[in-house]
C-alpha positions, 0 to 999 in steps of 0.5 A, spaced: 366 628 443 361 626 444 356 620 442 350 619 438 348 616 444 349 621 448 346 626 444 341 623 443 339 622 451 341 630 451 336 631 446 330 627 450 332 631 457 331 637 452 324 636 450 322 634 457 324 640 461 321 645 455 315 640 456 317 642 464 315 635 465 320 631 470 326 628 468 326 621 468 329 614 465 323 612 462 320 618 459 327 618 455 326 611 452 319 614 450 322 620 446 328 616 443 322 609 442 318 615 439 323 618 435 326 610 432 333 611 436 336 606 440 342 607 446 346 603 450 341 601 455 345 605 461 344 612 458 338 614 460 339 612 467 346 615 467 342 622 465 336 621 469 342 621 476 346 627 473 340 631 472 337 629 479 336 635 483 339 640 478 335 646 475 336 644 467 333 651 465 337 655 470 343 651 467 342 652 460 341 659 462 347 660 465 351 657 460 358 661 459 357 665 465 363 660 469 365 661 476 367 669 475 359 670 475 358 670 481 355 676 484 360 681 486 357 685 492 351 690 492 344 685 494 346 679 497 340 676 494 341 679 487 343 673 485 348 676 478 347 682 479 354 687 479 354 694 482 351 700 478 359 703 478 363 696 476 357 696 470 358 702 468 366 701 468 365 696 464 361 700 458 367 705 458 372 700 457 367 697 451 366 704 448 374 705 449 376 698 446 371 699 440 373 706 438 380 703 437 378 697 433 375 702 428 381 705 425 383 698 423 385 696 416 381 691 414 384 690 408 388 684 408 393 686 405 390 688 398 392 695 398 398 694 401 
């Protein structure tokens, strides 16, 4: 679970990277000065190491898409993007699994 620490520190780089300002050790003590937090004196440094190099607002796009979402063939460059056939297998499979869901009781057990 984690920290107010650590939350805090998660917040800081938040509004760094929506304010597209360079993520540093420094400008999170500013935002955690500013907003009368105080942190173990590692965590802004540990955040700023973590994020460096990495694309943050790619990341928080992408969260839950997991190594499976790589691309599965098509444009070698489309980076996400299925084939038009495995996509449109997929809507089928959806409108099929939903059709069975509509017969179910949802009754609880009160008319039972």
């Amino acid at each position: 679970m984690a920290t107010d620490d650590e939350l805090a520190c998660v917040y800081s780089a938040l509004i760094l990277q929506d304010d597209e300002v360079t993520i540093t050790s420094e400008k999170i003590n500013t935002i955690l000065k500013a907003a009368n937090m105080t942190v173990e004196p590692y965590w802004p440094g540990l955040f700023t190491k973590a994020l460096e190099g990495m694309d943050l607002k790619q990341l928080i796009t992408n969260v839950g898409s997991g190594v499976g979402a790589a691309p599965t063939g098509g444009d070698p460059g489309a980076k996400g993007t299925a084939p038009a056939k495995a996509t449109k297998e997929v809507k089928k499979e959806e409108k099929h699994e939903e059709s069975e869901e509509e017969n179910v009781c949802m009754c609880f057990g009160m008319f039972d």
